[in-house]
C-alpha positions in Angstrom: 0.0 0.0 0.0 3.0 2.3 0.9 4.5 2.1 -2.8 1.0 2.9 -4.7 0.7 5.8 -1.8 4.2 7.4 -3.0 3.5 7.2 -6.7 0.2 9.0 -6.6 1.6 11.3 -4.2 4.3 12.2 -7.0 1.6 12.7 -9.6 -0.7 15.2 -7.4 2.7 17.0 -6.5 3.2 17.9 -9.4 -0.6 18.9 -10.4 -1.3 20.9 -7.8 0.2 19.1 -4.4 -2.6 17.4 -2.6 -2.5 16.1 1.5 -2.0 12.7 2.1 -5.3 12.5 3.7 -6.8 14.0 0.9 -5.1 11.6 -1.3 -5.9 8.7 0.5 -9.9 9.6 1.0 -9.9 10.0 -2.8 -7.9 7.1 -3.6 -10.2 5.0 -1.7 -13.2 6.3 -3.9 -11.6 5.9 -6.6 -10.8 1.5 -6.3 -14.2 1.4 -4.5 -15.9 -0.2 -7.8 -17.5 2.4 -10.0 -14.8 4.6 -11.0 -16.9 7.8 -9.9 -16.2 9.0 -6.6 -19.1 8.2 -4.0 -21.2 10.4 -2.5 -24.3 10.5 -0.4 -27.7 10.1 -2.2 -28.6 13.3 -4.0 -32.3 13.2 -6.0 -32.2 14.9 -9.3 -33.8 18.2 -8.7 -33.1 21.7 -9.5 -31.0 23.6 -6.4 -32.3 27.1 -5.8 -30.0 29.2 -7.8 -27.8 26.3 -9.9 -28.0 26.6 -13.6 -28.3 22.7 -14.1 -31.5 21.6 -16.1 -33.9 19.4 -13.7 -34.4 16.1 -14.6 -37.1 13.9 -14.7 -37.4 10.4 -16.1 -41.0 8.9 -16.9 -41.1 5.1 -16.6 -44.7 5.0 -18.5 -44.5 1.6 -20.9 -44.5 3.6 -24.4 -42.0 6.8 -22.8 -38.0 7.3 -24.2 -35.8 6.7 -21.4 -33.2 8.6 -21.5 -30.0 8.1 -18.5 -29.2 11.7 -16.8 -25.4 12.6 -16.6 -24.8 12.6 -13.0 -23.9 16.0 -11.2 -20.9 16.6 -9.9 -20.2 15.1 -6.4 -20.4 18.0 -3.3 -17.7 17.8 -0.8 -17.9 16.0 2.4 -16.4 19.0 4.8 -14.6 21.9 4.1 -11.2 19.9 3.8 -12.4 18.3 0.5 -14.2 21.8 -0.8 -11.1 23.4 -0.3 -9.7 21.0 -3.4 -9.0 22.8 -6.9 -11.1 21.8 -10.0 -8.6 20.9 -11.9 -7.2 18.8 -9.4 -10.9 16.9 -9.5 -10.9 17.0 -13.0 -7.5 15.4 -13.0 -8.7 12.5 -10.6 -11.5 11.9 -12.1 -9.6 11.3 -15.6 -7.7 8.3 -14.2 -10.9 6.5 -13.6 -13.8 7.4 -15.8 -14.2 7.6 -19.8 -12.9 9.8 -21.8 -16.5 10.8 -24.0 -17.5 12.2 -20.3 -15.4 14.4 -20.0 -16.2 15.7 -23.9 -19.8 15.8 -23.0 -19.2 17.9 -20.1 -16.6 20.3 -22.3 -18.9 20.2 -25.3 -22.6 20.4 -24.6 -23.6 20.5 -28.3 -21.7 16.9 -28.7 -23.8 15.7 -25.4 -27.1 16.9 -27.2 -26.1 15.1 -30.2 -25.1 11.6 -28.6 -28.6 11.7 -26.6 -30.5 12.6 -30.0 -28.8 9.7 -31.6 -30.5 7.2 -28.8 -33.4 6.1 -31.0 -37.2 6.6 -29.2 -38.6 3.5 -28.4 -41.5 2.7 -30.4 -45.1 1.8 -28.8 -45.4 -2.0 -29.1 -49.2 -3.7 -28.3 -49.2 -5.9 -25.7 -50.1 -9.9 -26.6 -53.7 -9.8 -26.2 -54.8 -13.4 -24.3 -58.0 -13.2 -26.2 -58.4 -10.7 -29.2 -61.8 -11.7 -30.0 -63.4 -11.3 -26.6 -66.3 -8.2 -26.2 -64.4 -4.5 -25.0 -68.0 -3.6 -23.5 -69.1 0.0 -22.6 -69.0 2.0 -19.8 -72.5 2.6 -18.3 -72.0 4.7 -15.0 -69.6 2.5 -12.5 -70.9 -0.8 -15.1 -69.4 -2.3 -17.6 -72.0 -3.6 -20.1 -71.9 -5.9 -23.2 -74.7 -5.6 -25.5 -74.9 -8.1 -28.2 -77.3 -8.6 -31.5 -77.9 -11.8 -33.4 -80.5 -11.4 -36.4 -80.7 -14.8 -38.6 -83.2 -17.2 -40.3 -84.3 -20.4 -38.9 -86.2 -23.4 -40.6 -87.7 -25.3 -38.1 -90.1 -28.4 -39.3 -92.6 -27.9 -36.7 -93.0 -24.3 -35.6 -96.0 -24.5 -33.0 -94.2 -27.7 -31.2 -97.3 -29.3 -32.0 -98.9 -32.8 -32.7 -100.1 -31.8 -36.2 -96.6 -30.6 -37.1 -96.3 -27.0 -39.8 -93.3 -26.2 -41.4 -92.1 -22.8 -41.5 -89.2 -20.5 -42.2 -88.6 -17.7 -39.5 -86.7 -14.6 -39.1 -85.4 -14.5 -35.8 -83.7 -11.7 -33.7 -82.5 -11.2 -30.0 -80.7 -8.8 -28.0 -79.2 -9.0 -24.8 -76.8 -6.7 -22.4 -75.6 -8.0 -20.2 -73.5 -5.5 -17.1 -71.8 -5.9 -13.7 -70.5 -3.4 -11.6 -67.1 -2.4 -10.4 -67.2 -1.2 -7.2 -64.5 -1.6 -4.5 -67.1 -3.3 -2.0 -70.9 -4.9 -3.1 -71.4 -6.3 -6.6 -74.7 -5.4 -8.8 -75.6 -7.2 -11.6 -77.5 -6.5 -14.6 -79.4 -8.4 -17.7 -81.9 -8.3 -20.7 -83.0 -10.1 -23.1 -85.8 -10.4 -26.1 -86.3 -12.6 -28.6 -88.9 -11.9 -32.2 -89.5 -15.0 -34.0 -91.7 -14.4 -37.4 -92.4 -16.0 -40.0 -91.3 -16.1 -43.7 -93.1 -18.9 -45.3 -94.9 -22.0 -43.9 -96.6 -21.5 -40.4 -98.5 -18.1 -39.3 -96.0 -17.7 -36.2 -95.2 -14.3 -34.6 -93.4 -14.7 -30.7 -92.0 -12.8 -28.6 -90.3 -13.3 -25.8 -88.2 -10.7 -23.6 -87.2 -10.5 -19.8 -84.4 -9.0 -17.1 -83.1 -9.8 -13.8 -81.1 -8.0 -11.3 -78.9 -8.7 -8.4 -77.7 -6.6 -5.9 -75.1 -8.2 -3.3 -74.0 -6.1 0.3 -71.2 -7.2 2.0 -72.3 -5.8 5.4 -69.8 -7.0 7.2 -66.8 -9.8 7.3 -69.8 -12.5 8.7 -72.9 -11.2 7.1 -73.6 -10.5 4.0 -77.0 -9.6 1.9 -78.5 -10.0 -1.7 -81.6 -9.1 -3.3 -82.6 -9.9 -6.9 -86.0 -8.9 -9.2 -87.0 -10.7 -12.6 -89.0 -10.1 -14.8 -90.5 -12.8 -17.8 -92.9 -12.4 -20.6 -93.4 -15.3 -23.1 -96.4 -16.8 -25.2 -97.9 -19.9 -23.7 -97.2 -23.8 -25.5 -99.5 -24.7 -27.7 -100.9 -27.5 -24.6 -102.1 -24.7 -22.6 -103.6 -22.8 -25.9 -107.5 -22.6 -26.2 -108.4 -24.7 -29.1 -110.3 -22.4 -29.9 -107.4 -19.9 -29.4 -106.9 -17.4 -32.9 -102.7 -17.2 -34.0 -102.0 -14.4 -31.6 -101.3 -17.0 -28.6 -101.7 -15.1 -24.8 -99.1 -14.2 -22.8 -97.5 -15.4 -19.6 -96.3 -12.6 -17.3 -93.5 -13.6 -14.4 -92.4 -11.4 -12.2 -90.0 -12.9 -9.1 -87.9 -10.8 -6.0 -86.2 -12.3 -3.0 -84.5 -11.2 -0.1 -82.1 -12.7 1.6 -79.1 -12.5 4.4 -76.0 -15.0 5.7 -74.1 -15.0 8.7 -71.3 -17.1 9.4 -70.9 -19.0 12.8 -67.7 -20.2 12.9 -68.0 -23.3 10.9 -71.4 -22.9 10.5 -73.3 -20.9 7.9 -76.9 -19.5 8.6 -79.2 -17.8 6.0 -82.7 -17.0 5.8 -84.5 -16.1 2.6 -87.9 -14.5 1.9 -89.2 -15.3 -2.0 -92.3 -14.0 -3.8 -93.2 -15.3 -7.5 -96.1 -13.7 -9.5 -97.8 -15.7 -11.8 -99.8 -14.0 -14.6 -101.9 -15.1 -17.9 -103.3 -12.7 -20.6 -106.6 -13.5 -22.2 -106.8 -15.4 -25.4 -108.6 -14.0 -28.6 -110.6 -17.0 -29.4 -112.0 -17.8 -33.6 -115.4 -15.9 -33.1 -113.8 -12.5 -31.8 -114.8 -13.2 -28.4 -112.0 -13.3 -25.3 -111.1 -16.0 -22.7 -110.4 -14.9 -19.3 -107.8 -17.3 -17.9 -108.1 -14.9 -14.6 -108.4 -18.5 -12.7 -104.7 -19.1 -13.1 -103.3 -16.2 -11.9 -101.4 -16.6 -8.5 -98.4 -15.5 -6.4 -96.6 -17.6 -4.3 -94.6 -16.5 -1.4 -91.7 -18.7 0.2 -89.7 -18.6 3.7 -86.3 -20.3 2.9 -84.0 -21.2 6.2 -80.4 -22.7 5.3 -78.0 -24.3 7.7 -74.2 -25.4 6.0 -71.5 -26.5 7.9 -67.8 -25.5 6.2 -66.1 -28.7 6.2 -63.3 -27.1 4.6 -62.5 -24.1 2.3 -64.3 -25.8 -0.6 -67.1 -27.9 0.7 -70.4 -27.3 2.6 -72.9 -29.2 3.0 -76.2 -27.9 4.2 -79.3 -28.7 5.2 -82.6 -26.3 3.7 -86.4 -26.1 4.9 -89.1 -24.1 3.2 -92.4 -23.0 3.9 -95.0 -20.7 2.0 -98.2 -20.5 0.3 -99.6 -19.9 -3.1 -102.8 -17.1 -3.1 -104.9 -18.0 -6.4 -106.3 -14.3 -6.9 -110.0 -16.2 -7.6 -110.8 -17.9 -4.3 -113.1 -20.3 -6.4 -112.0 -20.9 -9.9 -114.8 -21.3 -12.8 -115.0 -25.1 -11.9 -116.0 -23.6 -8.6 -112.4 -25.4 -7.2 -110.6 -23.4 -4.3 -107.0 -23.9 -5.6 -104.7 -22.3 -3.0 -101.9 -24.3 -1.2 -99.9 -24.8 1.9 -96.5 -25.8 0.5 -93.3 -27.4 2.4 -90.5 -29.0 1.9 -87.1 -30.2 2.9 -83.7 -30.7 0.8 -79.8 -31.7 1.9 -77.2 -31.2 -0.4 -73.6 -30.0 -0.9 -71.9 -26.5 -2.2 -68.7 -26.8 -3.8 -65.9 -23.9 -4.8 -63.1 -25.2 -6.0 -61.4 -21.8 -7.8 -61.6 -22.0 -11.2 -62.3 -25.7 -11.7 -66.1 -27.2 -9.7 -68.4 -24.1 -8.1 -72.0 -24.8 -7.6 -74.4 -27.1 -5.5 -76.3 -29.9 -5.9 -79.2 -31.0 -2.9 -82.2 -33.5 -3.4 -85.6 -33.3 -0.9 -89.1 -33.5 -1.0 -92.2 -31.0 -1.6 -95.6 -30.6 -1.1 -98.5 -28.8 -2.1 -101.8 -29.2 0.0 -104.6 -27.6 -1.9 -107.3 -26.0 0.1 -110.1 -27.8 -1.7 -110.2 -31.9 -0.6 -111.1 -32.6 -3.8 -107.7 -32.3 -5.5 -105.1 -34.3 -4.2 -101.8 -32.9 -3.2 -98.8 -32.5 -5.2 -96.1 -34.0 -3.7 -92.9 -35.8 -4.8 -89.2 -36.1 -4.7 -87.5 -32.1 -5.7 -83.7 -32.0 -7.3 -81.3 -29.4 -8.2 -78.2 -28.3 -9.6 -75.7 -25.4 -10.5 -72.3 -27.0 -11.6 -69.8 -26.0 -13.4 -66.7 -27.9 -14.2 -63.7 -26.9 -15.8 -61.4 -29.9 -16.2 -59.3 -27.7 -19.0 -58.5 -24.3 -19.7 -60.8 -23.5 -22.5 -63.2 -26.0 -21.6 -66.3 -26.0 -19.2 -69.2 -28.9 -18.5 -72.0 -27.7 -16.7 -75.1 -29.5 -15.0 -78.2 -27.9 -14.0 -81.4 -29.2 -12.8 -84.9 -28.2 -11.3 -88.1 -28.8 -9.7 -91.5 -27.1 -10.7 -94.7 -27.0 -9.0 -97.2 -26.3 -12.0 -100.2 -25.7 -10.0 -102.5 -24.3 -13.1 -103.8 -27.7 -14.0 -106.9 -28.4 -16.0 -110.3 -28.2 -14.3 -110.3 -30.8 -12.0 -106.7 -31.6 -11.8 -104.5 -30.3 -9.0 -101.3 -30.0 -11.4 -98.1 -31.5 -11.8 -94.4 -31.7 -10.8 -92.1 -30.7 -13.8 -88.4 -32.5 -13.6 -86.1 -30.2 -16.1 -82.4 -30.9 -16.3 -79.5 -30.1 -18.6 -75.6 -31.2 -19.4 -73.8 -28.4 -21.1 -70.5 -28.8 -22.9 -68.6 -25.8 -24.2 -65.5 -25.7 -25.7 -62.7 -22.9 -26.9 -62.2 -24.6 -30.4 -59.7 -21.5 -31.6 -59.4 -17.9 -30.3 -61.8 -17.2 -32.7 -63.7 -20.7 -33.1 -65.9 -21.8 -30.0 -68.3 -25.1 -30.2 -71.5 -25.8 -27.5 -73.1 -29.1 -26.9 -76.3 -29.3 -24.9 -78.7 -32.1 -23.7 -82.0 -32.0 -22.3 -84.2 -34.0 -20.3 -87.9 -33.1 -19.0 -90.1 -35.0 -17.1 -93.8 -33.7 -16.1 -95.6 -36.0 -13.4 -99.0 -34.9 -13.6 -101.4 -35.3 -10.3 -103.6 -37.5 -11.9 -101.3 -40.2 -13.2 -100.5 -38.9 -16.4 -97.0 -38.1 -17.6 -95.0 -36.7 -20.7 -91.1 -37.0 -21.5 -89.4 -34.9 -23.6 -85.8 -35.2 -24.4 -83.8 -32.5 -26.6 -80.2 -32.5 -28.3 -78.2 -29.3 -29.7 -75.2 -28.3 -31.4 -73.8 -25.1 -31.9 -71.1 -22.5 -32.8 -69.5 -19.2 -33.3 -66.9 -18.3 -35.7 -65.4 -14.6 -34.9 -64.4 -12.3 -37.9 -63.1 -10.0 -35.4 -63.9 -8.6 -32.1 -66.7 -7.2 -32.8 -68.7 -9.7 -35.9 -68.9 -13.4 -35.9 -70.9 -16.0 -38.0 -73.1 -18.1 -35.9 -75.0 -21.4 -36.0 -76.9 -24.2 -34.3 -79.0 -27.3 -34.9 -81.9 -28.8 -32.5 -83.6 -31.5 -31.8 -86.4 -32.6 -29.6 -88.9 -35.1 -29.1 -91.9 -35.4 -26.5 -93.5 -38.4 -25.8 -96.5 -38.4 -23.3 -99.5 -40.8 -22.2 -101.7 -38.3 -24.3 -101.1 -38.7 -28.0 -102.1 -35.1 -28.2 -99.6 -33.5 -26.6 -96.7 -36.1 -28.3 -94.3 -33.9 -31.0 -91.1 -34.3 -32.9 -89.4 -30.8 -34.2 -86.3 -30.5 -35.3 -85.0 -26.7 -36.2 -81.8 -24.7 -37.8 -80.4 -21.3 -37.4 -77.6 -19.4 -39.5 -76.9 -16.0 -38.9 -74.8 -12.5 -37.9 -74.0 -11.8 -34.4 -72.6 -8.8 -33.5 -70.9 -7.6 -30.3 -69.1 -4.6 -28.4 
C-alpha cells in the first residue's frame, strides 16, 4: 500500500500538491468499484440558484428513457471543498471515460449523442383473447350488449302434434352488465327474442325479460343480496284454447327475494324470503270473443331457512327447509275449485368452490303442495337441483343444472303437476376465434292424476369470430316429447344461420 501511496503522491505534486489525507480519501473512492467518486444520495432536482436543467425520467411503458449525466459530487467538509477543480478534474480522468469528460466540455456533442439514442416505439401488448367483447362504460358498469338477427327453418314451428313447417326470421338482444365497485357487486341483464315468419306456419313470438342482483357485504360475517325478474313469453300450444286465434296469450313472471347470511364459525346461517307472480293474458278466441284465464293467476310467497357447515374451504354441505303459500287471486275458480296451497318441503345437499375448476351445489328433498279444496289431491314428490360447473381444461367448461316445478294451473279438476327439467352443457374454446356448444335435455312432467310426458332435446352449436366485434353463428336442434296423451306427443327439429354482433 506504501509504494502505490508514494507514486500518486508524486503525480498530485506535481498537479497541484494534494495532503496525504486527501489523497488517501480519494484514492479509496476511486478503487471502491465504479470509478466515480461516492457520494451521499442526491435526487435529481433543481438547487435554488444552480443553472443545471432538472431532470425527470417517466417510466410509463411507451415513454423514451433517456439516463441523466450525474452531477458533480459535493464535498464531504470543508477539507475536501477546499480541493482545486482541476485537481478533480484530474482525478477523475484516471478513472472514468474519456467521452464524459467531452460531453461535459462540449454540450452540443452531449445533445447530439442523446439525439442519436433512437425513441422506443409503442409495441401492443399480446392480447390473451383478441376476439373477446371490449363492453361499454355505463355509469360504475361495464355492459356488453350483443345482436344476433338470422333465419331459422324449423319443421314444426308450433311444437305441436299436427306438425307445420315454417321459415322464421329471428332476432335477439341481450346486455348483459356488472359493476365495479371496490365493496358490493350489482348485476344486470336483458334479453328479447322476435321470431316471425317467412313462409310456412302463421308464427309471430316474442319473448323478452331482465333480472337483477344486488349483493352487500355488510360486514366480514354477514352478508346480503336481493334480486327482481321479470319474464314475458307466449304460452305452448298444450295450454292454448283450441279455440285460441294465432295471436297466442301471454305469460307474465315477475320474481324478487331477499335474503341474508351469517357465518358462525363453521357454520353458515341464512334466511330467505321469495315471492313469485304468476300472470296469464286472455286469449282471442275464432269468433272474436275473449277468454279470461283470470283463474290461473297466483303468487306464491316462500320462507327459505339454510344451515351449512364449512367442512373445509371448498365444501359445505347444508341442510334447507321451506315454507310458503300460493294465493290464487279467484278464491273459487270457474269449476268452482278453491286452488290455494300450503307448501313445504325439505332438501340436503352439498356446495362446492373449488377456484376455477367445480363451483355450484347440488341437494335433493321432497315438496308438497296441499290444496285448500279436498277434492284435489296434493302434489307431492321427490324435488332435485343443480348449478355445476366444471372446468377440467383451460378453455373447456361442463355444466349441470337441474330443477323442480310445481305447475299448479292444471286443467279443471286436476291439482297439477311436478315438472323434472335438467341439462348437461358442454362448451369448448375450439380456436381464439372458433368456439363449439353441446347441450342435452331431459324433462319430465308427473301430472297429479297419473298422467306423464317426456321430452328429451339434443343441440349443437357455434360461433366463428371475424373479429372482435362480428362473428358467424350457427346451431341445430332437436327434440322429441312423448307423453300418455297422444295429443300433446311432437317431434321438431330446427336450424339457425346467422350474424352476431358484439361490443
Amino acid at each position: 500500500m506504501a509504494p502505490l501511496t508514494h507514486a500518486l503522491a508524486q503525480q498530485a505534486e506535481l498537479r497541484g500538491g494534494l495532503s496525504d489525507t486527501q489523497v488517501n480519501r480519494q484514492l479509496f473512492s476511486n478503487i471502491s468499484g465504479t470509478g466515480i467518486p461516492s457520494t451521499e444520495y442526491e435526487p435529481f432536482t433543481q438547487s435554488p440558484g444552480s443553472s443545471e436543467p432538472n431532470y425527470a425520467i417517466d417510466h410509463g411503458p411507451f415513454s423514451d428513457i433517456s439516463i441523466p449525466e450525474r452531477p458533480a459530487p459535493r464535498g464531504r467538509n470543508n477539507e475536501e471543498e477546499n480541493i482545486g477543480e482541476a485537481g478533480i478534474d484530474d482525478l477523475a480522468t484516471s478513472t472514468t471515460p474519456a467521452r464524459t469528460d467531452e460531453r461535459r466540455a462540449d454540450p452540443s456533442r452531449a445533445s447530439a449523442a442523446q439525439a442519436a439514442v433512437p425513441a422506443q416505439v409503442p409495441v401492443r401488448r399480446n392480447d390473451p383473447n383478441p376476439y373477446a367483447p371490449i363492453g361499454l362504460r355505463l355509469g360504475t358498469f361495464n355492459a356488453i350488449p350483443t345482436l344476433e338477427q338470422g333465419l331459422t327453418y324449423t319443421t314444426n314451428a308450433d311444437n305441436a302434434a299436427d306438425a307445420e313447417e315454417a321459415l322464421l326470421s329471428e332476432t335477439t338482444l341481450r346486455l348483459d352488465a356488472t359493476s365495479d365497485w371496490s365493496r358490493h357487486q350489482a348485476t344486470l341483464s336483458a334479453f328479447g327474442t322476435m321470431r316471425q315468419s317467412l313462409s310456412g306456419a302463421e308464427i309471430e313470438e316474442i319473448r323478452a325479460g331482465g333480472d337483477a342482483a344486488l349483493q352487500l357485504d355488510l360486514s366480514d360475517l354477514w352478508q346480503a343480496r336481493a334480486t327482481l325478474g321479470y319474464q314475458v313469453e307466449e304460452e305452448s300450444a298444450e295450454y292454448v284454447p283450441e279455440t285460441a286465434t294465432a295471436d297466442d296469450p301471454l305469460r307474465h313472471q315477475i320474481s324478487a327475494s331477499l335474503g341474508i347470511t351469517r357465518d358462525v364459525g363453521r357454520i353458515a346461517l341464512s334466511a330467505t324470503g321469495e315471492l313469485l307472480r304468476d300472470q296469464y293474458s286472455d286469449a282471442d278466441l275464432s269468433d272474436g270473443s275473449r277468454l279470461s284465464q283470470e283463474d290461473r293467476n297466483a303468487t306464491l310467497a316462500l320462507m327459505r331457512l339454510r344451515t351449512g357447515y364449512h367442512l373445509s374451504p371448498t365444501l359445505q354441505p347444508f341442510i334447507e327447509l321451506e315454507a310458503g303459500r300460493r294465493f290464487f287471486d279467484n278464491e273459487l275458480d270457474q269449476e268452482g275449485y278453491s286452488r290455494s296451497a300450503d307448501r313445504y318441503g325439505a332438501r340436503a345437499g352439498i356446495s362446492l368452490d373449488i377456484a376455477e375448476k367445480l363451483q355450484g351445489e347440488v341437494s335433493a328433498g321432497w315438496l308438497t303442495e296441499r290444496l285448500d279444496d279436498d277434492r284435489l289431491g296434493d302434489i307431492s314428490g321427490l324435488t332435485l337441483a343443480s348449478s355445476l360447473e366444471w372446468s377440467p381444461m383451460r378453455g373447456t367448461t361442463i355444466g349441470l343444472d337441474a330443477n323442480t316445478t310445481v305447475n299448479s294451473a292444471g286443467a279443471a279438476g286436476d291439482s297439477g303437476s311436478l315438472l323434472y327439467d335438467g341439462a348437461l352443457r358442454l362448451s369448448r374454446q375450439l380456436r381464439a376465434n372458433l368456439s363449439g356448444d353441446l347441450a342435452f335435455g331431459v324433462a319430465y312432467e308427473d301430472y297429479a292424476n297419473g298422467a306423464h310426458d317426456l321430452t328429451l332435446s339434443a343441440q349443437a352449436a357455434s360461433t366463428w369470430w371475424l373479429n372482435r366485434y362480428a362473428g358467424l353463428t350457427g346451431r341445430i336442434r332437436h327434440e322429441k316429447r312423448t307423453s300418455s296423451d297422444e295429443t300433446r306427443e311432437y317431434d321438431a327439429t330446427s336450424v339457425f344461420m346467422g350474424l352476431k354482433l358484439q361490443r
